[in-house]
C-alpha positions as CSV (number, residue, x, y, z in Angstrom):
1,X,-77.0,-66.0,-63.2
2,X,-78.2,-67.1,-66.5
3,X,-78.3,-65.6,-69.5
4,X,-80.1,-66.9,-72.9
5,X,-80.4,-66.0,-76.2
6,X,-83.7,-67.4,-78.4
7,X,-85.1,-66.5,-81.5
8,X,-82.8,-68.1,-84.3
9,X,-83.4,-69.9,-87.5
10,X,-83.0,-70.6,-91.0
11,X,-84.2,-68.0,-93.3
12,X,-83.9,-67.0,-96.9
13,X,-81.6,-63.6,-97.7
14,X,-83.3,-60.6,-97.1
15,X,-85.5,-61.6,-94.7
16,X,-85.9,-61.0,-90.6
17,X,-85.6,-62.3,-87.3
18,X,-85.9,-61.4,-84.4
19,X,-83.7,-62.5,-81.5
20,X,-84.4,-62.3,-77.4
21,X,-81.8,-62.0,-74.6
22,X,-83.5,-63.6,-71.1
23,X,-81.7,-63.3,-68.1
24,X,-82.7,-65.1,-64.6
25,X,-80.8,-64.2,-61.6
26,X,-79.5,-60.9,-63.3
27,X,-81.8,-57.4,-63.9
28,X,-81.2,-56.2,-67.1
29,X,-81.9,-52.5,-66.7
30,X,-78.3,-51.8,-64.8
31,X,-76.4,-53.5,-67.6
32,X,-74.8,-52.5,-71.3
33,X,-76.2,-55.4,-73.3
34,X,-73.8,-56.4,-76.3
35,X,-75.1,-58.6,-78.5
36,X,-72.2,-61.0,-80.4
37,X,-72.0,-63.0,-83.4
38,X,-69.1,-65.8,-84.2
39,X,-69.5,-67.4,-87.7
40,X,-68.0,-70.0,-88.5
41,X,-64.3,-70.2,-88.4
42,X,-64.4,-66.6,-87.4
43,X,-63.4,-64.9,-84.7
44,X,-66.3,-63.7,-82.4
45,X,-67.3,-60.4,-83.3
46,X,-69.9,-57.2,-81.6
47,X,-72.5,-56.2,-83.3
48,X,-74.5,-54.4,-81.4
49,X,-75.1,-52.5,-77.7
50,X,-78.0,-51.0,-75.9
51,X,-76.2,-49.6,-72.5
52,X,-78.1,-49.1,-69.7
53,X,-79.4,-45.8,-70.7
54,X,-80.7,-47.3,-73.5
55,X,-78.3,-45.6,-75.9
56,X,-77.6,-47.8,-78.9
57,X,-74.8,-48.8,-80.9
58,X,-73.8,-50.8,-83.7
59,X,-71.0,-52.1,-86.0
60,X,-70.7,-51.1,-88.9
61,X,-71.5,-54.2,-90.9
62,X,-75.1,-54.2,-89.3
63,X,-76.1,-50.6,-89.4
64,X,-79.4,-49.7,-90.8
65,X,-80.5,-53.0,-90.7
66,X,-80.1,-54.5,-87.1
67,X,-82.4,-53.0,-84.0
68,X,-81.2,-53.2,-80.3
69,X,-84.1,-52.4,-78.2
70,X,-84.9,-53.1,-74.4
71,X,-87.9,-53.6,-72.4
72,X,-87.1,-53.4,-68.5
73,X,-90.3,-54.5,-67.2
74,X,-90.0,-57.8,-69.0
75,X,-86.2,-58.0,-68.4
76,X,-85.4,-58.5,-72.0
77,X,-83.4,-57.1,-74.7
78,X,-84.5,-57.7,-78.3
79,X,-82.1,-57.5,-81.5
80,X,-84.1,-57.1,-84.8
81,X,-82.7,-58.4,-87.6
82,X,-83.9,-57.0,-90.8
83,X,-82.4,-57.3,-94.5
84,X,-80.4,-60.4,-93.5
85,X,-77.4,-61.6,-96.0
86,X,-76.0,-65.0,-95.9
87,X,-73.0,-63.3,-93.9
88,X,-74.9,-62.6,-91.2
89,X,-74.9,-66.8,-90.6
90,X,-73.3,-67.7,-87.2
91,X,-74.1,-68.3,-83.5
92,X,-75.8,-65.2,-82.2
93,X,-75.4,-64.4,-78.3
94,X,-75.4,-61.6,-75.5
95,X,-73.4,-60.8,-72.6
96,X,-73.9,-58.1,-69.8
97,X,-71.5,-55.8,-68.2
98,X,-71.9,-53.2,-65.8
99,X,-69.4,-50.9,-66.6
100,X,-68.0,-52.3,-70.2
101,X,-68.9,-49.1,-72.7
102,X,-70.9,-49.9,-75.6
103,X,-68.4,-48.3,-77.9
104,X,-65.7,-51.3,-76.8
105,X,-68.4,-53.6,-78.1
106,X,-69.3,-52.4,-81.7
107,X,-66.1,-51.1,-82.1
108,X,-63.1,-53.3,-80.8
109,X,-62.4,-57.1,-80.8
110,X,-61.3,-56.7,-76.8
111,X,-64.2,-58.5,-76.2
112,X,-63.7,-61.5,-78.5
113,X,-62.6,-64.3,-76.2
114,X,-64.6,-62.6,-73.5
115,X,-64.7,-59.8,-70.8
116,X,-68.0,-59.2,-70.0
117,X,-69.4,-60.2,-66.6
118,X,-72.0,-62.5,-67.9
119,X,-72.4,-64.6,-71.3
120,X,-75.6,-66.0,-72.3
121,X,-75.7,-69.3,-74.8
122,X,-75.9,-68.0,-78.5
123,X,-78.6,-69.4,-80.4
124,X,-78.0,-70.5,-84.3
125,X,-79.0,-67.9,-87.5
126,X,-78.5,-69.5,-90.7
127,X,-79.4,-67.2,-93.8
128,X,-79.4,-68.7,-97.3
129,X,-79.1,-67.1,-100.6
């Protein structure tokens, strides 16, 4: 089972990306995605969660401005990033857990050395001000 994040970059404050979580050997659809952020010389940190309902959730720190969203048939799950801040900087990545709730994501560090079944590698956002 792999798991893989995509999509990061350098961009200015206040602008968007958007970043992709691929799985191979894994279906998506029967999993709470959580989608993580570790910046540097920070403790690893959940942002957001799309469970396998599709219910979302989301720290407070990213509210209003981050998107969780999932499309099954593709086997993906997407995490818009809009009104970015130079705080947002740091190695974005996603893990997948059967049964971890969403609320332990967004809402705990539990998950900040680990936890969930499966960890993708995080891909780099760097926003400058």
């Amino acid at each position: 089972v792999q798991l893989q994040a995509s999509g990061g970059g350098l961009v200015q404050a206040g602008g968007s990306l958007r970043l992709s979580c691929s799985a191979s050997g894994l279906t998506l659809d029967k999993q709470n995605i959580g989608w993580f952020r570790q910046a540097p010389g920070k403790e690893r940190e959940g942002l957001s969660c799309i469970s396998s309902r599709g219910r979302t959730y989301y720290a407070d720190s990213v509210k209003g401005r981050f998107t969780v969203s999932r499309d099954n048939a593709k086997n993906m799950v997407y995490l818009e990033m809009n009104n970015l801040k130079p705080e947002d900087t740091g190695v974005y990545s996603c893990a997948a857990d059967p049964a971890i709730a969403c609320l332990v994501v967004t809402t705990t560090s539990l998950l900040s050395t680990g936890g969930m079944d499966y960890w993708g590698k995080g891909t780099l956002v760097t926003v400058s001000s």
